[in-house]
GUZAMI-176954 format. One record per residue (C-alpha): z, y, x; residue in three letters. Coordinates in steps of 0.1 Angstrom, whole numbers, padded with zeros to 4 digits, always signed. Each point is the difference from the previous one (the first is absolute). Layout:
ZYXALA...
% end
This chain:
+0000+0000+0000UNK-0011+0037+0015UNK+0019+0026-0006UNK-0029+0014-0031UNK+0002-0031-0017UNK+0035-0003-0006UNK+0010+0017-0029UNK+0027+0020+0017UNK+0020+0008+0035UNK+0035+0005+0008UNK+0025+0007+0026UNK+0030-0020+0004UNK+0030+0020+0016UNK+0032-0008+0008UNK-0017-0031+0000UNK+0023-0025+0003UNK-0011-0040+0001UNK-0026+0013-0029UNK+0016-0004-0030UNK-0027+0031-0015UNK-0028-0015+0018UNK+0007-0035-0021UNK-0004+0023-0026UNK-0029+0019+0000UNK-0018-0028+0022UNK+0004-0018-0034UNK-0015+0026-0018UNK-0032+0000+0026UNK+0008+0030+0016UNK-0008+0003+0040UNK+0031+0014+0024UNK-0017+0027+0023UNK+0034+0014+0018UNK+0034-0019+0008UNK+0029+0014+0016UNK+0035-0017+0004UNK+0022+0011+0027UNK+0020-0032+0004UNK-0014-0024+0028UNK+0009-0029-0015UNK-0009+0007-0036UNK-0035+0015+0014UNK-0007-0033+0015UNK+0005-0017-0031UNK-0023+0021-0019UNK-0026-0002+0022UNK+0004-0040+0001UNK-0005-0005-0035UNK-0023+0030-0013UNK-0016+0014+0024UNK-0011-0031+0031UNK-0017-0023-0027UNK-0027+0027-0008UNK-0030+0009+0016UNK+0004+0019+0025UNK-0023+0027-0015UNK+0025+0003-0036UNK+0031+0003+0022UNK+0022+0030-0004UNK+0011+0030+0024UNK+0034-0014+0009UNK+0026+0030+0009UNK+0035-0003+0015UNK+0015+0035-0010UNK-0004+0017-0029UNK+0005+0034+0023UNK-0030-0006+0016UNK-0021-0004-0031UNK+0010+0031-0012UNK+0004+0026+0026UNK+0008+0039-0013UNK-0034+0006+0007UNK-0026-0024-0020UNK+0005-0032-0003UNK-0010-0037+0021UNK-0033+0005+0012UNK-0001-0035-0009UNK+0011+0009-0033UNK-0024-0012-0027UNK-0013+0029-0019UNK-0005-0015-0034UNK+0018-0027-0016UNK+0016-0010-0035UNK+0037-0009+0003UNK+0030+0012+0022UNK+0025-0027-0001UNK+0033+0007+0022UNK+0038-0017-0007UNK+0011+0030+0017UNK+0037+0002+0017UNK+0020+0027-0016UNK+0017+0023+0021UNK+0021+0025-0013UNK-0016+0036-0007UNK+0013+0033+0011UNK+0020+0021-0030UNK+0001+0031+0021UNK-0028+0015-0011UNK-0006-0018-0038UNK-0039+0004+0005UNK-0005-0029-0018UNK-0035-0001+0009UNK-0022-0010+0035UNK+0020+0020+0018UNK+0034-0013-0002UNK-0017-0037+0002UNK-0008+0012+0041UNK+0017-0027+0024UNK+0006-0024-0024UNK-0024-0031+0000UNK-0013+0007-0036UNK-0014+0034+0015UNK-0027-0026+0018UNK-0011-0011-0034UNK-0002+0036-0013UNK-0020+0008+0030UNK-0025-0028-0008UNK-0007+0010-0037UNK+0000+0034+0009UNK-0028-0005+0020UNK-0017-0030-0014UNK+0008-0001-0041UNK-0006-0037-0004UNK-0002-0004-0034UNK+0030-0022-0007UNK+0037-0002+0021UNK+0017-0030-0002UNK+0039+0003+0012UNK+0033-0018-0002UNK+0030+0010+0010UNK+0038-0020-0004UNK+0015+0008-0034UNK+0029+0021+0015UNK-0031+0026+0004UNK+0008+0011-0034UNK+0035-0003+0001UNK+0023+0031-0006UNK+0007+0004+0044UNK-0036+0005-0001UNK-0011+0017-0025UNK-0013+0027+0022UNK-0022-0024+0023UNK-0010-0008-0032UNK-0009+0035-0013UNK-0019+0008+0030UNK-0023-0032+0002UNK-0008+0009-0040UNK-0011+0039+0007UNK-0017-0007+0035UNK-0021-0028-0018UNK-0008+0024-0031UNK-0009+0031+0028UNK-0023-0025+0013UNK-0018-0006-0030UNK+0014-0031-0013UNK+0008-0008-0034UNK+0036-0021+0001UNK+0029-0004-0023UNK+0030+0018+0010UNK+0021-0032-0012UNK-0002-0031+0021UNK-0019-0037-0004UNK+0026-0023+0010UNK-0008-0033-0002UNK+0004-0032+0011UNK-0019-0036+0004UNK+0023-0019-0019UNK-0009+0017-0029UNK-0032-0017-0001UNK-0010-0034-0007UNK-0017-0022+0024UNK-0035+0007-0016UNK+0005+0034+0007UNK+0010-0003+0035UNK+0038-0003-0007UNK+0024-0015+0029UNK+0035-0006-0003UNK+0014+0030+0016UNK+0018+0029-0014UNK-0013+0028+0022UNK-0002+0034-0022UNK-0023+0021+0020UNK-0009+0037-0011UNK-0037+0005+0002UNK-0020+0035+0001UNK-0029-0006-0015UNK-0024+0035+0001UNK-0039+0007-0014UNK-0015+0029+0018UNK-0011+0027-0024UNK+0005+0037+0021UNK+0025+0021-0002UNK-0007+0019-0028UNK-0007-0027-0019UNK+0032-0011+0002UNK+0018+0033-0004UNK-0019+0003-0032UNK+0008-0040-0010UNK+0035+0009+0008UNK-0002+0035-0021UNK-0018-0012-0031UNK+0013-0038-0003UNK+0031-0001+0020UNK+0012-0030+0025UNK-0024-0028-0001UNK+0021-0035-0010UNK+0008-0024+0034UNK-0029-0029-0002UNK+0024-0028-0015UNK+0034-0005-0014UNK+0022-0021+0023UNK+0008-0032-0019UNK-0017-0039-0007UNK-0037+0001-0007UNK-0016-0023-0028UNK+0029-0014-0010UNK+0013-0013+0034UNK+0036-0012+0006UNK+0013+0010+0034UNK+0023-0029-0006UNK-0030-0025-0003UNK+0000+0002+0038UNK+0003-0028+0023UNK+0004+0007+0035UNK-0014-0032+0009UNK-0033+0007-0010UNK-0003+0022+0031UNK+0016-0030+0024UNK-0023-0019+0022UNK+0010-0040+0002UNK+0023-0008+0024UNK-0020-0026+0019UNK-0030+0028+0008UNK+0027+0023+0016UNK-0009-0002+0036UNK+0041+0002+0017UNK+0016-0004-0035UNK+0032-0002+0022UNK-0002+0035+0010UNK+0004+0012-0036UNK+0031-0027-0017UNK+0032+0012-0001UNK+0024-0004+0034UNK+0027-0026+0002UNK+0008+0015+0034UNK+0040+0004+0010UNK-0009+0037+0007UNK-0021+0007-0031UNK+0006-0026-0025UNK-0020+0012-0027UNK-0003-0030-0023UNK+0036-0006+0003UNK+0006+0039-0010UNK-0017-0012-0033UNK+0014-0031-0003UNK+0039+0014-0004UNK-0012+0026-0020UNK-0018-0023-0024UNK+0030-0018-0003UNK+0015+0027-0016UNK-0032+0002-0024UNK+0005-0035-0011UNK+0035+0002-0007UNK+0000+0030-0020UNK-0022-0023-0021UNK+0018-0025+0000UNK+0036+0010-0011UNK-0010+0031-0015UNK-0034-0002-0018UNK-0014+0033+0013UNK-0020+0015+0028UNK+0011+0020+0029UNK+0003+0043-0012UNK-0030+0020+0009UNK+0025+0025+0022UNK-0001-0003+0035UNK+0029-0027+0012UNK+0017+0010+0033UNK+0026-0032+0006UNK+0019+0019+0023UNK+0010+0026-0036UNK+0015-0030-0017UNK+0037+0010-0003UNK+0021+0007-0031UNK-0014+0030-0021UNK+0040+0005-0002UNK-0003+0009+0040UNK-0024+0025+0000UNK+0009+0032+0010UNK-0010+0026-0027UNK+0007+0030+0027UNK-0022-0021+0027UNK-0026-0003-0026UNK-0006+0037-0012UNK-0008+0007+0036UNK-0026-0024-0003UNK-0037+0007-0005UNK+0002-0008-0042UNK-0028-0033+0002UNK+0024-0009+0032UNK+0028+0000-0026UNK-0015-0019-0025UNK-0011-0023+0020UNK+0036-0010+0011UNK+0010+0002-0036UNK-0027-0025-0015UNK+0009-0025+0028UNK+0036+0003+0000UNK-0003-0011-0041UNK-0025-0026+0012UNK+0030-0012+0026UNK+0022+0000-0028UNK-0020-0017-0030UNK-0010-0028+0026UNK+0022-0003+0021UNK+0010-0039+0001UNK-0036-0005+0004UNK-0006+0020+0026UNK+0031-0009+0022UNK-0009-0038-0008UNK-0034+0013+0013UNK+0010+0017+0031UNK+0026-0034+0009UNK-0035-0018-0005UNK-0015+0023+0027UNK+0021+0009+0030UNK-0027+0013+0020UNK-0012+0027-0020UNK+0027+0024+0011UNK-0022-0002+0037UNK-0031+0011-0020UNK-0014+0035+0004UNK+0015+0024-0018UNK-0036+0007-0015UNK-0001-0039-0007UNK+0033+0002-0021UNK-0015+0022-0023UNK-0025-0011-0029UNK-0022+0015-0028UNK-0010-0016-0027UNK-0033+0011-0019UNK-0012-0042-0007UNK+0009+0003-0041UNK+0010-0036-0011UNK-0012-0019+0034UNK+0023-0025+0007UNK+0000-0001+0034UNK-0008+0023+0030UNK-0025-0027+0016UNK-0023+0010-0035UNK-0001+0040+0007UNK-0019+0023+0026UNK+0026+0014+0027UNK+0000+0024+0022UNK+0025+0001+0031UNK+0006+0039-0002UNK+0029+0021+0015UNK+0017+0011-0025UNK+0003-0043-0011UNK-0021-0028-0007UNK-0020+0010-0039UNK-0016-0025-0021UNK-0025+0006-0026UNK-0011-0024-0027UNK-0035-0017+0019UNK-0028+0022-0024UNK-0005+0025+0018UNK+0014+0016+0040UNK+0009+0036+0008UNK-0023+0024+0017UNK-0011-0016+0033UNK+0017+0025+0027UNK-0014+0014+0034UNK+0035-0017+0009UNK+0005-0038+0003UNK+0019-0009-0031UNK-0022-0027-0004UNK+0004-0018-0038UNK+0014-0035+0002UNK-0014-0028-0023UNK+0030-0019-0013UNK-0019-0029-0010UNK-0021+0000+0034UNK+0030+0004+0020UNK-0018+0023+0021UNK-0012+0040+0003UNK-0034+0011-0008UNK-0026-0001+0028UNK-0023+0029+0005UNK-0032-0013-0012UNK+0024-0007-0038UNK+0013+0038+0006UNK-0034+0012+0000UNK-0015-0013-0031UNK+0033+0016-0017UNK-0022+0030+0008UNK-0030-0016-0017UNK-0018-0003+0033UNK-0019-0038+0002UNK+0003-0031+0015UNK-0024+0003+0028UNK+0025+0033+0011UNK+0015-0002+0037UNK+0019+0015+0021UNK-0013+0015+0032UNK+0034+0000+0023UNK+0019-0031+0008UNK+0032+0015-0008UNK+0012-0007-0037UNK+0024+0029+0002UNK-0031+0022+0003UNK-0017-0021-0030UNK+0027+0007-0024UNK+0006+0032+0012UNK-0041+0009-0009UNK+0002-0016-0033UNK+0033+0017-0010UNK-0017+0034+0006UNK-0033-0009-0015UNK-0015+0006-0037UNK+0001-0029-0024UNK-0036-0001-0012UNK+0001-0007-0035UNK+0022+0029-0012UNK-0025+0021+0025UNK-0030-0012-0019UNK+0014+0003-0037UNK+0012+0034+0003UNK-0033+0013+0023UNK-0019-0022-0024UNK+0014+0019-0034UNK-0005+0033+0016UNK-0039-0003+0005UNK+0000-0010-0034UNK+0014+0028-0011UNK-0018+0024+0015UNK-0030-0016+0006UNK-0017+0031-0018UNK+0003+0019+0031UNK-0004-0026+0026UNK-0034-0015+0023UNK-0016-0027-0026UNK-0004-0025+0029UNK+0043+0005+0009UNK+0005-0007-0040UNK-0026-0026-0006UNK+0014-0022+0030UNK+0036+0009-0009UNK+0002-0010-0033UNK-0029-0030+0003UNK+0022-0015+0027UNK+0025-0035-0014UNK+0032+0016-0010UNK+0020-0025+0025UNK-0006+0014+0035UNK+0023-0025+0013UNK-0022-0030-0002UNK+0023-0031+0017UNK+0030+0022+0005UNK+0012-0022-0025UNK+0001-0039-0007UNK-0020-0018-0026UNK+0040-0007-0022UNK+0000+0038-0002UNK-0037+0003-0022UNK+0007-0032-0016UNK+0038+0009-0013UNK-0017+0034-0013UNK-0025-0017-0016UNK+0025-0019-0019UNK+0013+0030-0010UNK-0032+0015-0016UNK-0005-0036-0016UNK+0035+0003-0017UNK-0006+0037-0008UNK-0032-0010-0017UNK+0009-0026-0022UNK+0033+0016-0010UNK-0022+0027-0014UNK-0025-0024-0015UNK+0031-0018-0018UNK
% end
């Protein structure tokens, strides 16, 4: 494919492992300029999108944003037309000095880089995402100023955000089971009157979707297994089970703690509370200290409340428990704390877990936490073992045929926890062009919205599509009945 027969360009920054290349890729559109400062990320990137083409198709690859966009111009290398900007942009925190709200104010922060590109090049369509704390109240000026430099540029965007997340999807949609609410910027180029007159006459133009399930979809439908690879085709399985190590004896850590999960069960017919349970808090309520705990931070406080009651309405059980299991007291003080978020699971060995610091947290097995940039790598129960790279990455909707460039693992997760999962990427770009398709290239639209609605092709297994299937099936005839 040349670059005038594809139906539209783009250029990827902040690039990541490619997580908007999947994307528009799917849609047929052709990358022309890369840039992703990270070594080890770059690599990546370049292994799986950019090596396999002809050497003619390949992109301009860039290491530094600064150097694309000098004060003066822009890249030489810089293409001079193209369709989409796509960027998952790090926020930094904006100067309130001066309250410019505008391109001004957004100098020396990574996002002026994007505002230097569109206000040179005015691609037609932007593509950003951004964490969800973005439009949180400690930012609502970064916020502010991203909204009014975008609109001085020319670009039609909503000043309320598109958060979203892939969980919210099903599986023919491009659904993964991860809960990762992104905020996307999604913008149409129309001039900057245009929008001042938009703005004057009509007021703010809606975000492009309402956060929540699509079609019907039941976050809670999710099986995290449908993103596992078999055991067997793991090449060093061992690298990834839990330890049984004297220094780090992970499954042991979740073998006392379990204990405690099945006899809860057992002599008292209910589940562990969903409050966080520090063992070293259990004492009396009646010793508490109600002086002590006013100098407390108030969830510090409540926290010592809720398990001193706990101590209190269980407490044969958990002495019994604690006789049973001597050598807890030698676990970490971050081991001897637990979270439970599993529902009705009955034991720990059937949750996800994650070993983080502030205690070990376990989830029912649907659907895992936002992958991280830091290694708090989800734990199968059932598998007995932590999920490898290659599994973390088609969380983030990227396919089977994905690899890693660096032989370090800690890099791998590291990449995938600061990448874009695909399919909320594609369903919120996807309902923008629709939506303003009036004022877009035919050939962008036509290929957009011609393009399968699942840009995640093998992401998934074949259980997922089958068990949704079902559903429809069942929808079907309880509507026909």
């Amino acid at each position: 494919m040349t670059t005038a027969s594809a139906p539209f360009t783009f250029v990827d920054l902040f690039a990541g492992i490619g997580g908007f290349h999947s994307v528009l890729s799917h849609a047929g559109g052709r990358c022309v300029y890369v840039s992703e400062i990270d070594d080890a990320a770059r690599s990546t990137y370049v292994h799986n999108w950019v090596t396999p083409l002809p050497e003619k198709m390949r992109p301009t690859i860039n290491t530094d944003i600064n150097l694309a966009t000098p004060d003066e111009g822009l890249d030489p290398d810089f293409p001079e037309n193209f369709g989409v900007l796509a960027a998952g942009f790090p926020c930094q925190p904006f100067s309130k000095s001066g309250h410019q709200h505008g391109m001004e104010e957004a100098r020396g922060t990574l996002f002026w880089n994007i505002a230097r590109i569109l206000e040179e090049r005015h691609p037609p369509v932007i593509l950003l995402e951004n964490v969800r704390n973005l439009v949180g109240p400690r930012h609502r000026h970064e916020w502010d100023v991203i909204i009014d430099t975008l609109r001085e540029l020319g670009y039609r965007v909503s000043s309320k955000p598109t958060v979203f997340s892939p969980h919210f999807l099903p599986p023919s949609m491009g659904g993964t089971p991860q809960v990762r609410e992104r905020v996307f910027i999604l913008g149409t180029y129309i001039g900057p009157e245009r929008v001042k007159e938009e703005i004057k006459t009509r007021g703010d133009v809606p975000p492009t979707l309402t956060r929540g399930p699509v079609n019907g979809w039941d976050p809670r439908n999710w099986d995290v297994e449908w993103v596992l690879d078999d055991d067997a085709d793991i090449e060093n399985i061992d690298r990834y089970r839990l330890t049984t190590a004297e220094t780090k004896p992970e499954t042991e850590w979740i073998n006392v703690w379990d204990d405690l999960v099945q006899r809860m069960w057992a002599y008292r017919g209910e589940r562990l509370p969903g409050f966080p349970l520090w063992a070293d808090a259990w004492v009396p309520e009646s010793s508490l200290n109600p002086n002590e705990l006013d100098l407390l931070p108030p969830w510090k406080a409540d926290f010592l409340i809720k398990n001193a009651r706990f101590y209190d309405q269980h407490r044969d059980i958990i002495t019994a428990w604690r006789t049973a299991n001597p050598n807890f007291n030698q676990f970490p003080p971050s081991r001897r704390k637990l979270e439970w978020q599993a529902q009705d699971a009955t034991s720990l060995w059937e949750t996800v877990m994650h070993f983080r610091p502030s205690g070990i947290r376990a989830k029912a097995p649907t659907y895992v936490p936002a992958l991280v940039a830091i290694t708090q790598t989800s734990i199968v129960g059932k598998r007995r073992r932590k999920i490898t790279p290659h599994e973390a990455a088609r969380l983030q909707g990227l396919p089977r045929w994905f690899d890693f460039a660096n032989a370090r693992e800690a890099l791998s997760y590291k990449q995938v926890g600061n990448g874009v999962a695909a399919g909320a990427a594609w369903y919120v770009f996807r309902a923008h062009v629709e939506r303003d398709q009036d004022d877009l290239p035919r050939a962008l639209v036509r290929a957009v919205l011609d393009a399968p609605l699942n840009p995640t092709g093998d992401a998934l297994s074949p259980e997922a599509f089958a068990f949704e299937a079902e559903l429809d099936r069942e929808s079907q005839e309880l509507l026909v009945g």
